[in-house]
N, C-alpha and C positions, 0 to 999 in steps of 0.2 A: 256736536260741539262747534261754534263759532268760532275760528280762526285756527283750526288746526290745518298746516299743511299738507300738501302732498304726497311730501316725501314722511313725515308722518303715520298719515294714514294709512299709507302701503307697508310700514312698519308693524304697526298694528293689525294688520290683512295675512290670514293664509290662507293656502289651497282649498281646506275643509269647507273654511267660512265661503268663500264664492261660489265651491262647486253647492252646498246649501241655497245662497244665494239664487242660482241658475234652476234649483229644484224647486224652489218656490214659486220665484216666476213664470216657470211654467205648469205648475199645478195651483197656484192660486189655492194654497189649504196647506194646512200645516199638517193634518193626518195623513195623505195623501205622499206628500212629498218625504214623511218621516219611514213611511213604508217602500216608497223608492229608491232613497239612501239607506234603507237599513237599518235608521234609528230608531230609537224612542221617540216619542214628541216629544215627552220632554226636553230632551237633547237639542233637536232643531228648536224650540222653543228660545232656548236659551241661547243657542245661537243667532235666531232671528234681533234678539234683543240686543247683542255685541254688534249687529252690523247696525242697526238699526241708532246704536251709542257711534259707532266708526262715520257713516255718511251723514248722524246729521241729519237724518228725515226718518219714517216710518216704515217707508217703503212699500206696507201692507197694510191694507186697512180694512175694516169689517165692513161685509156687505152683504145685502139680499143673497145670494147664491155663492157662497163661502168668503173670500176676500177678492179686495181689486188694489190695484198696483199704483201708487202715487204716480207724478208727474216725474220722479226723480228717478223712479223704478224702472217705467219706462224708459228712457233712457238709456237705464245701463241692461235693458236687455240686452240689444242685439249686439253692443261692443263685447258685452261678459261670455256668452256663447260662442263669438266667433276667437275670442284669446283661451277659452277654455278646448277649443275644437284644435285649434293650432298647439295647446300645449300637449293635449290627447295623441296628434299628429308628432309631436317633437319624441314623447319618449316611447310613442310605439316600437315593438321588437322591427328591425330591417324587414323589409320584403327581401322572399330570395327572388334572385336577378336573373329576370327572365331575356334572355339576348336575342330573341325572333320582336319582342316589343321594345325593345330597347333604343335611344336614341340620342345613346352616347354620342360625346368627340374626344378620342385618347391620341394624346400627345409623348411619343417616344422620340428621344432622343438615339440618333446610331450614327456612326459613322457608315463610309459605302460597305466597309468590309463586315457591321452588322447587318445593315439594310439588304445584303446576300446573304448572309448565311442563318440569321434571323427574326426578320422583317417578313420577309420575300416568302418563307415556309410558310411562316402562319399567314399569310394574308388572302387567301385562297378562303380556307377555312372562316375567317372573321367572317367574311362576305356574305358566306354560309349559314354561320351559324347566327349573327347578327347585320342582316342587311340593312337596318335601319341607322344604324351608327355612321361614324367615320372617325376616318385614320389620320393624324398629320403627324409626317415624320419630319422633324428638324434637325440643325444641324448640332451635331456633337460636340459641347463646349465644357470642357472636364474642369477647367477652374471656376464653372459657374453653377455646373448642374446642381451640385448639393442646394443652391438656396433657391433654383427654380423647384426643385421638387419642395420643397418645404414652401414655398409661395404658390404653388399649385398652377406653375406655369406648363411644366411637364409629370405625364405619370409614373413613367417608367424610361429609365439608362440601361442600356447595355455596354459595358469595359472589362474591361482584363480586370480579374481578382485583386491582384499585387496592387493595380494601383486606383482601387476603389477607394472612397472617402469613408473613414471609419462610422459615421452620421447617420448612415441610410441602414437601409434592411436587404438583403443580399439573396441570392439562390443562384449557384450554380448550375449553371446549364447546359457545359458540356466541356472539354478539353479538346484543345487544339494543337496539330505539330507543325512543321514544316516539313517539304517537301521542294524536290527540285524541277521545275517546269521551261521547259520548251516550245517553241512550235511543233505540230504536229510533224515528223517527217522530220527531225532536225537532226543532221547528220550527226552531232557530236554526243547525241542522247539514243541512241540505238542499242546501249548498255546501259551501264550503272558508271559514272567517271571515275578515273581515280583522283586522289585529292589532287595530285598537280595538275591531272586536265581539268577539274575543276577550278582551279584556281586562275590557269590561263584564259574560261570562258569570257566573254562580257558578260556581264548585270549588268540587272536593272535593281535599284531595290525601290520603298515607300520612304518618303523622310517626312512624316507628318509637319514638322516644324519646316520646312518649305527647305529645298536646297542643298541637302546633309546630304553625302555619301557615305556614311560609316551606319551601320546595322549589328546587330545580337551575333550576326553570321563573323563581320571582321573584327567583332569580341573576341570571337570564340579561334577564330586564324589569328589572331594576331596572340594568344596566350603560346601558340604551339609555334611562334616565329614565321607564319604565314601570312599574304596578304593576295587578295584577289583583284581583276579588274573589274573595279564599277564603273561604268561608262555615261547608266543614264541614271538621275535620280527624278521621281515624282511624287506628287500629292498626295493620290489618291490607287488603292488596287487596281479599279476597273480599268484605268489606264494603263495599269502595270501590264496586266490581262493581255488587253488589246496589243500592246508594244510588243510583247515576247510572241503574241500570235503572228505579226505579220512581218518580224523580224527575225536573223541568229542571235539577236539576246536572251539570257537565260533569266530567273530569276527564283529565288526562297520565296516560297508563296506556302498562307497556311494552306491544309489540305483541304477543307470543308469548302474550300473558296473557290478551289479547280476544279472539283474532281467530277466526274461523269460529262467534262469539258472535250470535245471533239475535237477543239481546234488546236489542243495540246496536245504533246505528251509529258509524262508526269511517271518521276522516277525516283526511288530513295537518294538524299544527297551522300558524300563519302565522307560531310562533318556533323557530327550531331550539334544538332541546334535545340535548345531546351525550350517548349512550348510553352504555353500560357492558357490558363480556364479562363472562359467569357463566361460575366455573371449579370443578372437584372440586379436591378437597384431600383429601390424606391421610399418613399418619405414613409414613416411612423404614422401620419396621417392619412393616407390612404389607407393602409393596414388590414382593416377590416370594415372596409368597402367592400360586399359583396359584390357588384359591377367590377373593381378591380381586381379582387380575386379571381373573377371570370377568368379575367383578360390574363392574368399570369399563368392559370393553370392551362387557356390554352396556347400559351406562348411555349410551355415547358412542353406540353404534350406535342407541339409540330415541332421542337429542334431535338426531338427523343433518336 
């Protein structure tokens, strides 16, 4: 038909008609092709004739050794075969995810205090178990991540439970406490303190927001009319780490953070501090990624 559009004719088009189409083309015979679809002749028959009303040419035409293919037919061979081969490819079931041929790039966000306690575990194992891949750990930006995972900037967060974004998809990975740490050797940790010698120690604490001396710890002294000296305040753990190591500052550090740490000693504190669960996080879109599920299960299986 002369003057029907495009957008039209793809209206008029479905999957049956072109996969026919595609069998024709390549068997040149309408018996032929109706026994490789499955059908009747007649069926394709009467399909040949809808495509044949849809494009506007014959497509097929009778010939010494069954049919041969218009000038139009041609044509739409090799485009129809290679959008039939990619839609075959589109709604094929997942491959499962093989990680020795794999050749991922996963992007986690952590802060330093994940990127120790786990980052650092599994990355051994990745190495291992998919050497092909790679790892980029970036920096941990809590009022952004929800819309990099859902943009598919990053694949996977690790934060505290409590203050996870209710948007993502969650797994607890383990519970953390505090603990009291010193240098190795530090005369005023040779016991366990009692609250006032604890109280009289220096700190150090973390103040992520840059600069802060007040912590969960001078919550928790200050409910009971206590208060501590905080001396140093920093950014980041590892620094904390280092400071209490080559110093007499003390500092609340989670346990997962120090512990099997030689250059400390590491002692229950005399105030309870209430801990916090670190959980993965990740977009609805990833979900059932096989390659992602890898990567979760073995993230959960090295912070076990």
């Amino acid at each position: 038909m002369v003057g029907i559009t495009v957008d039209n004719r793809l209206r008029r088009l479905d999957l049956n008609l072109l996969v026919t189409l595609d069998a024709l083309l390549s068997e040149l015979n309408v018996t032929r092709a109706a026994l490789r679809l499955h059908y009747s002749q007649p069926s394709v028959s009467v399909q040949l004739a809808k495509l044949r009303d849809i494009f506007d040419d014959p497509l097929l035409l009778p010939g010494p050794r069954g049919m041969r293919p218009t000038q139009r037919a041609e044509q739409l061979r090799e485009p129809l075969r290679e959008a039939l081969d990619a839609l075959e490819r589109a709604v094929a079931p997942a491959r499962p995810f093989d990680p020795l041929a794999a050749a991922h790039t996963w992007k986690l966000a952590a802060t330093d205090y994940a990127e120790s306690t786990i980052v650092l575990p599994a990355l051994q194992g990745l190495r291992t178990s998919a050497p092909g891949s790679r790892l980029a750990v970036v920096e941990m930006a809590p009022p952004r991540f929800e819309k990099q995972a859902e943009q598919g900037d990053i694949d996977i967060a690790f934060h505290t439970t409590i203050e996870a974004p209710e948007g993502l998809r969650r797994r607890i990975l383990f519970a953390e406490r505090y603990v009291l740490i010193g240098r190795a050797g530090h005369p005023r940790l040779k016991r366990r303190p009692t609250l006032a010698q604890f109280c009289k120690l220096e700190h150090v604490i973390v103040s992520p927001d840059g600069g802060g001396f007040r912590g969960v710890t001078d919550e928790v002294l200050g409910e009971a009319g206590l208060s501590r000296r905080v001396t140093l305040s920093v950014p980041h753990f590892l620094f904390l780490i280092a400071a209490v190591a080559q110093t007499d500052l003390v500092a609340m550090a989670p346990y997962r953070l120090v512990r099997g740490n030689a250059a400390l000693t590491i002692v229950e504190a005399p105030v309870s501090v209430r801990g916090y669960e670190m959980c993965m996080l990740w977009h609805e879109r990833a979900h059932r990624d096989p390659a992602h599920q890898w990567l979760r299960e073995h993230i959960v299986a090295s912070v076990g």
